[in-house]
C-alpha positions in Angstrom: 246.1 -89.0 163.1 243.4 -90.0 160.5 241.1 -87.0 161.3 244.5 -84.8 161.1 245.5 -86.2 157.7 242.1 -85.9 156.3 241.8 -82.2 157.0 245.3 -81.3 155.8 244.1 -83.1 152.8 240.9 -80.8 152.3 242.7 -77.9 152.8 245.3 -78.7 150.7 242.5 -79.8 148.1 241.1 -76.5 148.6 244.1 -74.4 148.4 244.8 -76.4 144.6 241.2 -75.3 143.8 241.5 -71.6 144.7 245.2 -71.3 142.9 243.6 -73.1 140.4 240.7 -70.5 140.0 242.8 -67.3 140.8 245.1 -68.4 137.6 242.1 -68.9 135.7 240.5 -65.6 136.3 244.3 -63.8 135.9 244.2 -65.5 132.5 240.8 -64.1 131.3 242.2 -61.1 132.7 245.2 -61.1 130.7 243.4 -61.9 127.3 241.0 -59.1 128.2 243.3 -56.5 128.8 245.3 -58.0 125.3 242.3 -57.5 123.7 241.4 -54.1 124.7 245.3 -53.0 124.0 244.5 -54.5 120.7 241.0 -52.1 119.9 243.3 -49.1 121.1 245.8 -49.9 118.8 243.2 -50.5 115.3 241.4 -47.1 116.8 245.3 -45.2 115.9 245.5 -47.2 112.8 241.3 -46.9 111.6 241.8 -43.1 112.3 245.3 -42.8 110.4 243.5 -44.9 107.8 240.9 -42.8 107.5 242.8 -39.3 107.3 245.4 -40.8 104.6 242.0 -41.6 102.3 240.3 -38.7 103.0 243.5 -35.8 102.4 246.5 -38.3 100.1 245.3 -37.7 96.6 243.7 -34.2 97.6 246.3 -32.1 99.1 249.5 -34.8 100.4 251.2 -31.2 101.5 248.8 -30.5 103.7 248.4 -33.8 104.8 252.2 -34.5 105.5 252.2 -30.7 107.5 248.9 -32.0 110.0 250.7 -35.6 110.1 253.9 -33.7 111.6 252.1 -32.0 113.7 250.2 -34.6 115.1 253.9 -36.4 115.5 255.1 -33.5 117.5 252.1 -33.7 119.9 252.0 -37.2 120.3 256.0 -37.3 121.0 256.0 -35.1 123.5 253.4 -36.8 125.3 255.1 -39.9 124.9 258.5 -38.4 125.7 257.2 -36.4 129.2 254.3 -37.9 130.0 254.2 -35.9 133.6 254.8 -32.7 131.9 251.3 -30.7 132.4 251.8 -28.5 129.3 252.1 -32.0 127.0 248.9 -33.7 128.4 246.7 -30.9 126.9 246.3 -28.9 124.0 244.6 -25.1 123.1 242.3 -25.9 120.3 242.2 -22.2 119.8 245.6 -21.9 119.0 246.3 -20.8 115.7 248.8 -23.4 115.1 246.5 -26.3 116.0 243.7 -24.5 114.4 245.7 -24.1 110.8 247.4 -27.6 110.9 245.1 -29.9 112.8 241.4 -29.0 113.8 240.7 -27.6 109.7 241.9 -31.2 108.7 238.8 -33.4 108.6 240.0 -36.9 110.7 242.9 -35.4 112.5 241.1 -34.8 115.4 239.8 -38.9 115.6 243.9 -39.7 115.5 244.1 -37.3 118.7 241.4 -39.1 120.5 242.8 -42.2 119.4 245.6 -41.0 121.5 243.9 -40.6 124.6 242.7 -36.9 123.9 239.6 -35.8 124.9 237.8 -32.2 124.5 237.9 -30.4 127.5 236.0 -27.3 126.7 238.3 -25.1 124.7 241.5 -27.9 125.1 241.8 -31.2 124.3 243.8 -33.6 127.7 244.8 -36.5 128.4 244.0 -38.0 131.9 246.6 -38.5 133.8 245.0 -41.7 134.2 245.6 -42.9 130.8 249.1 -41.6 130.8 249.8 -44.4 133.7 247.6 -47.4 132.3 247.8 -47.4 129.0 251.3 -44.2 127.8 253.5 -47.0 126.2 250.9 -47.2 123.3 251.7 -43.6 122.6 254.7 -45.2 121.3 253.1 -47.5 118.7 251.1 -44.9 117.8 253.8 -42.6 117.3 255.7 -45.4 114.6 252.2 -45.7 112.8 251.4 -41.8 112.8 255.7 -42.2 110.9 254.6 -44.8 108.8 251.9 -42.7 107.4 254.4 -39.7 107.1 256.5 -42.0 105.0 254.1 -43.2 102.7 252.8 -39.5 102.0 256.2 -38.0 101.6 256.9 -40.6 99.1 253.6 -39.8 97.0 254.0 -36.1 97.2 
């Protein structure tokens, strides 16, 4: 009976020490993965940042017309994630071409976005669309903050 209690008190000992560890390694996990959602997030706002300086006091018309633009790319990605013609974009497209790719910093809010160049397109991995989507969302009410603030100095 001793040996018996002895070695159901081990393994319970030893089962406290590996749920011990596993919550300790979920929870460096957790403040990892925070972290990182965090950088993605300031790389939306740095890049936003960066376009507003460059293009407000300049031309705020043409600023607000690339800022739309970028909206209605961004929405629809967020909107249909699994639709194929939303998780990439023709950089030879006129449209993109005239409103986007000639603004200097609108390309760094795309990639902020989870866009990469993909020979003559910019995509998004499907990948990204299923880890780390939702923060098209917050991106989308920064990218409408910014809209705000330039329609109200123009």
């Amino acid at each position: 009976d001793v040996q018996v209690t002895k070695a159901a008190e081990r393994f319970a000992a030893k089962e406290a020490e590996d749920l011990r560890r596993e919550r300790e390694e979920a929870e460096v996990k957790r403040k990892e993965a925070e972290a990182g959602d965090q950088r993605e997030s300031d790389g939306v706002v740095t890049a936003l940042q960066a376009l507003r300086r460059l293009h407000l006091k300049r031309d705020p018309s043409e600023l607000a017309t690339c800022l739309q633009t970028l909206r209605a790319y961004i929405s629809n990605l967020a909107k249909y994630p699994q639709e194929v013609k939303y998780q990439s974009i023709n950089c030879e497209n006129s449209h993109f071409r005239n409103k986007v790719a000639s603004v200097e910093g609108a390309l760094a809010v795309l990639q902020a976005c989870g866009f990469v160049a993909d020979g003559s397109k910019l995509s998004v991995d499907p990948e990204f669309l299923k880890t780390k989507g939702a923060k098209l969302w917050e991106a989308l009410s920064k990218v409408d903050l910014i809209l705000e603030q330039v329609k109200s100095c123009s």
